[in-house]
C-alpha positions as a printed Julia matrix, in Angstrom:
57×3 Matrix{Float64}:
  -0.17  -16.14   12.99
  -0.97  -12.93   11.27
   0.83  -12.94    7.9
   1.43   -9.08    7.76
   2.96   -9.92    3.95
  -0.23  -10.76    2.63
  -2.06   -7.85    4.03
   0.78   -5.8     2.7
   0.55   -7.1    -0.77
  -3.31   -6.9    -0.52
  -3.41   -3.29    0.29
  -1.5    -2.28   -2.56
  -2.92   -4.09   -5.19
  -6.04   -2.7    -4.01
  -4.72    0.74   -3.77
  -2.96    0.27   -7.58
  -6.49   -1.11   -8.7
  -8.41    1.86   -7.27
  -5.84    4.06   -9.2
  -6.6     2.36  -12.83
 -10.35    2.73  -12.04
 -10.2     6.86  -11.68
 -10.61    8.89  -14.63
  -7.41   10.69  -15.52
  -8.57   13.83  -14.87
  -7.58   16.95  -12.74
 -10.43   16.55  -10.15
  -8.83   12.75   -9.1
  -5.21   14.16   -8.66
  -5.31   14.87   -4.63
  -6.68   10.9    -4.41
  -4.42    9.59   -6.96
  -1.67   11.6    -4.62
  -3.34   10.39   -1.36
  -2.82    7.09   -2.71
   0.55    6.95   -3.18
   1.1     8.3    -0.27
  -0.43    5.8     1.48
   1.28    3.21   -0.45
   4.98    5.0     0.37
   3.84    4.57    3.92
   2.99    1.31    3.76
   5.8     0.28    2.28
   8.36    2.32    4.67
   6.32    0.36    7.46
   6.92   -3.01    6.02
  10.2    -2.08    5.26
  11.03   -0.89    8.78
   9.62   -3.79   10.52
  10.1    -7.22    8.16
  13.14   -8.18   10.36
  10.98   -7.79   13.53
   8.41  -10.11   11.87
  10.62  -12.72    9.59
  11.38  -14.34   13.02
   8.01  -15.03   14.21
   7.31  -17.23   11.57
């Protein structure tokens, strides 16, 4: 069974990790943006669909 949680979790940490590695500098702000986008997405998805999932396991 596909343990959409963990791929969850996963994702962000590596999206929070990528973060810490960029320079803070004006150049990284659209992919620092980008990623938290992605991240709010993510998350809304998750959100949306964890009672569809909870009973599948």
């Amino acid at each position: 069974m596909t343990d959409y949680h963990a791929m969850y979790l996963a994702l962000t940490r590596g999206i929070l990790d990528a973060k810490d590695l960029m320079p803070a500098v004006p150049e990284n702000n659209p992919a620092a943006e980008r990623l938290n986008r992605a991240m709010q997405e993510a998350e809304e998805i998750y959100l949306n669909t964890a009672d569809e999932t909870d009973g599948e396991k």
